[in-house]
GUVEX-119401 format. One record per residue (C-alpha): x, y, z; residue in three letters. Coordinates in pm, whole numbers, plus 50000, padded with zeros to 5 digits. Example, Ala and Ser with C-alpha at 12.3 -4.5 7.8 and 13.67 -1.06 7.14 Angstrom:
<sites>
512304955050780ALA
513674989450714SER
</sites>
This chain:
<sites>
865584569658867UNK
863914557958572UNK
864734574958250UNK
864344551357932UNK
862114525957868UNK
864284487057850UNK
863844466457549UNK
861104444957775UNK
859044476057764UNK
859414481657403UNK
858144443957312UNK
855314443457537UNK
853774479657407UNK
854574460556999UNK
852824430857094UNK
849934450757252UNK
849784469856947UNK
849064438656725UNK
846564423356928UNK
844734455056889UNK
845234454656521UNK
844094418656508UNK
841404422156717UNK
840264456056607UNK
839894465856979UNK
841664495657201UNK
844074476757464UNK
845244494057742UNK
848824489257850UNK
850254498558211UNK
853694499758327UNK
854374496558648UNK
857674503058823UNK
859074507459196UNK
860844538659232UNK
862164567559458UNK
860164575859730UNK
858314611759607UNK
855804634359809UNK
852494630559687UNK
851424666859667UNK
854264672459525UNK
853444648959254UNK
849914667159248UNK
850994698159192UNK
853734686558911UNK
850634678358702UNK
849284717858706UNK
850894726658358UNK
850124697858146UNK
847134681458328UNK
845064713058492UNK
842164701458575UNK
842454657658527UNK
844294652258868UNK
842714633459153UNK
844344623259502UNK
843194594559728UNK
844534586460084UNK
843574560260337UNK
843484564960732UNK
846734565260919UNK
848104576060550UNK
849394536960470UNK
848164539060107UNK
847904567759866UNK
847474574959506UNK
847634602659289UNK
847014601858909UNK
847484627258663UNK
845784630858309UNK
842994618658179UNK
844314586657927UNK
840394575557934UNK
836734588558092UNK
834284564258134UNK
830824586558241UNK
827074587658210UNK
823614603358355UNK
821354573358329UNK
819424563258660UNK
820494545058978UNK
820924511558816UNK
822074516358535UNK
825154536758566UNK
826604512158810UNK
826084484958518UNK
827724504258225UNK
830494520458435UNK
831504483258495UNK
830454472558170UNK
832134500057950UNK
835674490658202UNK
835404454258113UNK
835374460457792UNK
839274466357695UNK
841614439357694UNK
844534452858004UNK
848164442557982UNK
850174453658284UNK
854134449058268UNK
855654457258637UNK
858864447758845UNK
856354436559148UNK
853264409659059UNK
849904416459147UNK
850354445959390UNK
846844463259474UNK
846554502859410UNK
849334498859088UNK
847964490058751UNK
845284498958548UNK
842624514158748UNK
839294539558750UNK
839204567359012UNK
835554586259013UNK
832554582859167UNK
828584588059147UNK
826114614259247UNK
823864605659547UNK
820374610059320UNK
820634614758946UNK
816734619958974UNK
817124650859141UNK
817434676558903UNK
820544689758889UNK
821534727959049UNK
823864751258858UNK
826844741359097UNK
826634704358965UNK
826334716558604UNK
829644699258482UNK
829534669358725UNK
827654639158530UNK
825684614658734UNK
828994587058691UNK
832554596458605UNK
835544577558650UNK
839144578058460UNK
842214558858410UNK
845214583458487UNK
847694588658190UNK
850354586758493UNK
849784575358891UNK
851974579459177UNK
850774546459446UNK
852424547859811UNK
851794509759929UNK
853434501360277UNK
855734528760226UNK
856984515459891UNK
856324539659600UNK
855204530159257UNK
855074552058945UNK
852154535658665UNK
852144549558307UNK
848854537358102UNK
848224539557781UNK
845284531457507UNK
846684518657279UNK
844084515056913UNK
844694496256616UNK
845344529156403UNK
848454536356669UNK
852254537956546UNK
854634517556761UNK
856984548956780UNK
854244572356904UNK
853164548257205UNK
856904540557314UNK
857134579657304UNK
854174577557502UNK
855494558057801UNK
858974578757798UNK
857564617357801UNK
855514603358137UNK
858624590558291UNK
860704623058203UNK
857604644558329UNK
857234625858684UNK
860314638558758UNK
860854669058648UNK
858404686058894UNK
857774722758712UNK
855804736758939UNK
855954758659249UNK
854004746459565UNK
852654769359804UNK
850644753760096UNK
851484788360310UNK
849014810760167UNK
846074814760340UNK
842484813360239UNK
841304845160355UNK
836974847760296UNK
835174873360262UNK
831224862860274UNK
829634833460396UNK
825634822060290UNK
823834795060470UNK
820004789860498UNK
819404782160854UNK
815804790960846UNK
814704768560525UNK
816744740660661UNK
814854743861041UNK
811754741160852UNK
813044711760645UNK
813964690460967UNK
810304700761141UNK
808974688960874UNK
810614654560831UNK
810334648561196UNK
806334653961164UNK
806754628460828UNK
808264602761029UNK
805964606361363UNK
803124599061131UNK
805104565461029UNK
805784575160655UNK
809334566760756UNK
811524552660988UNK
814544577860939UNK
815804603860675UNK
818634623760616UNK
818914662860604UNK
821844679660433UNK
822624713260417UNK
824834738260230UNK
826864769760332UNK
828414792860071UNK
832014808660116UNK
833634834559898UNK
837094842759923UNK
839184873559890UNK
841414856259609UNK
841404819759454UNK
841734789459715UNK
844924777859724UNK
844084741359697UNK
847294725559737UNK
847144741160092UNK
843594726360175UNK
844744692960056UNK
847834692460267UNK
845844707060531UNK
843264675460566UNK
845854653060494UNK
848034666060837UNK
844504674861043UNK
842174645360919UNK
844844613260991UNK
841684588361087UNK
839554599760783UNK
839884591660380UNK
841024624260218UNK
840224626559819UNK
840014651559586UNK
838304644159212UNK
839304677359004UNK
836374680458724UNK
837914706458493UNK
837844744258705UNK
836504726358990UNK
837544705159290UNK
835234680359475UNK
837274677359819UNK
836874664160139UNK
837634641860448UNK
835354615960522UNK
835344587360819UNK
832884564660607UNK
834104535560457UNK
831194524560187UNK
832944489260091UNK
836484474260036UNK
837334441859836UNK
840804428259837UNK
840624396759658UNK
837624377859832UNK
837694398860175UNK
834684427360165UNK
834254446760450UNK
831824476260505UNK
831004498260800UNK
828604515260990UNK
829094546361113UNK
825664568861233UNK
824974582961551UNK
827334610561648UNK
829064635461938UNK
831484662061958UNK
834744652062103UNK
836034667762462UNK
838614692562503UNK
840034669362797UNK
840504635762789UNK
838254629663114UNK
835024651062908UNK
835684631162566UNK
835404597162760UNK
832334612562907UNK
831084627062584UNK
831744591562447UNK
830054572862695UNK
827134592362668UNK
827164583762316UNK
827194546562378UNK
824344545562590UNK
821884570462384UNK
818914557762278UNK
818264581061993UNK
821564575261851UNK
821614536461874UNK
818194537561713UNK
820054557461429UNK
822894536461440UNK
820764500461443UNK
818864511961125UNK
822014514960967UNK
823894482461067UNK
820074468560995UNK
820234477160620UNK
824024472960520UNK
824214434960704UNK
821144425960426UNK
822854443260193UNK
826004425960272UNK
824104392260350UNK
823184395559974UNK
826574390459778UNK
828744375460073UNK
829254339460247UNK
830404340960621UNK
829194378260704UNK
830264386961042UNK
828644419161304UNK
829954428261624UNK
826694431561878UNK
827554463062026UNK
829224493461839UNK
832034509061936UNK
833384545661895UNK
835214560061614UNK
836904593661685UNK
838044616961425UNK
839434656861524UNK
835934670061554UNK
833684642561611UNK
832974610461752UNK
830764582661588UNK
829244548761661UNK
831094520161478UNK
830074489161342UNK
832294474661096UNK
830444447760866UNK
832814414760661UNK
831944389860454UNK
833904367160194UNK
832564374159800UNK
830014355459643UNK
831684339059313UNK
830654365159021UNK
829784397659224UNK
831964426259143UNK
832654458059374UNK
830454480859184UNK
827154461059244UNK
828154460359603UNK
828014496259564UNK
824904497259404UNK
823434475059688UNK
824494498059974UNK
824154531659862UNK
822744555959967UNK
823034534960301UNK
820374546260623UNK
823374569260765UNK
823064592560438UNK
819674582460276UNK
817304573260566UNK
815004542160616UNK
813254523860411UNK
815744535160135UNK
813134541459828UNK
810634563360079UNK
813894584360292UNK
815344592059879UNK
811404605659805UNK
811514626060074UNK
814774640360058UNK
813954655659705UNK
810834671359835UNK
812434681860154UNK
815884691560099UNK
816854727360045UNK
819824719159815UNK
821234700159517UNK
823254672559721UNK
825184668659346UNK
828194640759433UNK
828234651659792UNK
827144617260016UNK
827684598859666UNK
830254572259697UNK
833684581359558UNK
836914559359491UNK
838364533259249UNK
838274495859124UNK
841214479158945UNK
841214453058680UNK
840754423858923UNK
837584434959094UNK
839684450159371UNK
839404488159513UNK
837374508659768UNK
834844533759776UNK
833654557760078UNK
830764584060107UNK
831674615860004UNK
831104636660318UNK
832774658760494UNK
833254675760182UNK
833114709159954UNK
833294718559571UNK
836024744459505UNK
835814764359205UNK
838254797759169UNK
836954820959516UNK
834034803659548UNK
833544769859815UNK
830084750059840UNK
830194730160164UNK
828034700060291UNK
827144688260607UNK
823834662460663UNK
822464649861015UNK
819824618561021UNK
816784626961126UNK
814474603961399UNK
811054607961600UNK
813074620461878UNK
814904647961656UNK
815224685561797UNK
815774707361486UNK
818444730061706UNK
820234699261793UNK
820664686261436UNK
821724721861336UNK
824544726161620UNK
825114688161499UNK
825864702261150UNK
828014726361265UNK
830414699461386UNK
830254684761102UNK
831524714160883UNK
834644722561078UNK
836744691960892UNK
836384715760545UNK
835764748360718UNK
839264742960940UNK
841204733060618UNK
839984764060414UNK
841534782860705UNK
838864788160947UNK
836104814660988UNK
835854844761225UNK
832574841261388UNK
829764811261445UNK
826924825361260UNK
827334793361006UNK
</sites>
């Protein structure tokens, strides 16, 4: 266990204090050291005292690579349009000089890093539920717990500014260490979420899907997305330790994040990868075109099967593969597609799968692969510019960050970032959930509603369930 900082330590935060000096210019400093192994929840829920409300936890399928940071040490945010918040999110991030000190070189998910993400339309105007949500927000934990290939790393960052004192900073770096392992909290993932009302709009969403089906028969559009929203209120506050550890254990082929944004908590598990980058390697992935799974092994291979071979989902699915391989096409050499998609099964559902790769153009950086793909045809619709018009006239809801992409870039242009389905905002008794279904020529409104449905039970079963279907 690590409990004092060495003298190494001590030298690199001095030096990093007179370059800034010098160069009149914050610097941000990261340690980075292996240590015990320590249950990320755990770590979560140390931060509640000192860091309420500036926590966020990120883990990958199968559960091979997790981070959790806690504190704020920096927020990078804005509410301009599309473009533009891409560009100064990765412009405002380039901007400060990054010194990392660690026992292990170059090890992706440790470091200096942003964890955030964007809304899906900052045109939209913005609901009451989104209120405290701007368009872009990203920060740089004051401490992060990474689980790489079951190794476990502990970062401390810091900014250091040219009006710092050297005794302050190394102070700094040793309260984090002390405070990572204390663990003052109590954890209860056993109380249950008990609601008490539910509100959904079936009736305005029906209309919204008839509607959009007529749009696209007279060939305004090729596809567009629906999304709708049911509202849960519970008995007492949601326990969200609980719903965490609950996606984490029922969710194990899906990305489970949570982004808390002061009172609130955007959660959720999604199966949509948006883009990776590891060094040169990008890969994106197509998933659209879905099916319930079986409660038998012999009826989800049937279920599955008829999934492969129907034509209203392929047509779904090829718009999508369609848009992200130009997209991809666009800032990649040697982009690869598989010809026929495949299924991807998570508890409740089964998709079709195309994954996407390429190798990086020289000068393109993660977040303008980003910009490039989202909202992809799976969330938006197709074309892109006409599916987004729609949507805002259509759409019964405020989508806020829900279908936005969400995740994190380091200081070498690595990271990853998935679509933010799947997903709910928390706040106190209250939970907003989200559930969207793509809408064709061949689209039956009660279809795309039972659809939904489906699509809710990931959040819904984590909350702790409801007692009838009327949702």
């Amino acid at each position: 266990m690590i409990t004092t900082l060495d003298h190494t330590i001590k030298e690199f935060i001095q030096q990093a204090l007179e370059e800034a000096k010098q160069t009149n210019q914050s610097v941000i400093v990261s340690s980075v050291k292996e240590v015990d192994a320590m249950d990320p929840l755990h770590f979560f829920a140390s931060g509640e005292e000192l860091s309420l409300g500036e926590r966020f936890v990120w883990s990958t399928p199968e559960r091979d690579f997790t981070m959790v940071g806690l504190g704020n040490e920096l927020v990078i945010e804005n509410n301009k349009e599309s473009k533009q918040r891409f560009q100064e999110i990765e412009k405002e991030w380039k901007r400060f000089p990054k010194k990392v000190i660690s026992d292990r070189k170059n090890e992706i998910g440790t470091g200096p890093l942003l964890f955030g993400g964007f809304s899906f339309d900052p045109i939209k105007e913005k609901s009451p539920l989104w209120d405290s949500f701007a368009e872009a927000k990203f920060v740089l934990p004051t401490t992060m717990l990474s689980i790489v290939q079951n190794k476990t790393y502990l970062t401390i960052n810091k900014i250091i500014s040219p009006y710092d004192e050297l005794d302050v900073c190394i102070k700094h770096f040793e309260n984090s260490i002390e405070l990572s392992h204390s663990f003052p909290y109590s954890l209860d993932c056993e109380k249950v979420n008990e609601f008490s009302t539910i509100e959904y709009k079936t009736s305005e969403w029906l209309k919204a899907v008839q509607q959009a089906t007529k749009d696209i028969q007279s060939k305004e559009m090729d596809k567009v997305v629906l999304a709708r929203e049911v509202h849960l209120k519970f008995t007492e506050k949601i326990n969200s330790y609980q719903v965490i550890n609950n996606l984490l254990k029922e969710q194990p082929t899906s990305y489970v994040f949570d982004f808390e944004n002061g009172n609130q908590h955007f959660v959720g598990a999604t199966p949509e990868r948006l883009v990776k980058k590891k060094n040169t390697q990008v890969l994106s992935t197509c998933l659209a075109g879905s099916i319930k799974r079986g409660n038998t092994k012999e009826q989800d291979q049937k279920l599955g099967h008829q999934l492969l071979n129907d034509d209203k989902n392929l047509i779904e699915h090829n718009i999508v593969v369609k848009m992200i391989k130009a997209a991809i096409d666009s800032c990649c050499d040697e982009v690869s597609v598989p010809e026929y998609p495949t299924l991807y099964k998570t508890k409740n559902i089964q998709h079709l799968y195309t994954p996407v790769k390429g190798i990086a153009k020289e000068g393109i950086s993660l977040l303008s692969m980003v910009e490039r793909l989202h909202p992809t045809p799976a969330l938006g619709g197709y074309p892109k510019d006409k599916a987004i018009e729609k949507i805002r006239e259509r759409e019964p809801m405020h989508r806020g960050w829900y279908a936005g992409p969400i995740g994190w870039l380091d200081h070498d242009n690595n990271g990853e970032f998935v679509v933010a389905i799947r997903s709910g905002l928390l706040e106190g008794q209250n939970a907003a959930l989200f559930a969207g279904c793509g809408i064709v020529e061949e689209s039956d409104p009660k279809s795309e509603y039972l659809e939904t449905k489906i699509k809710l039970k990931p959040m819904l079963s984590a909350l702790g369930g409801i007692v009838n279907e009327d949702w």
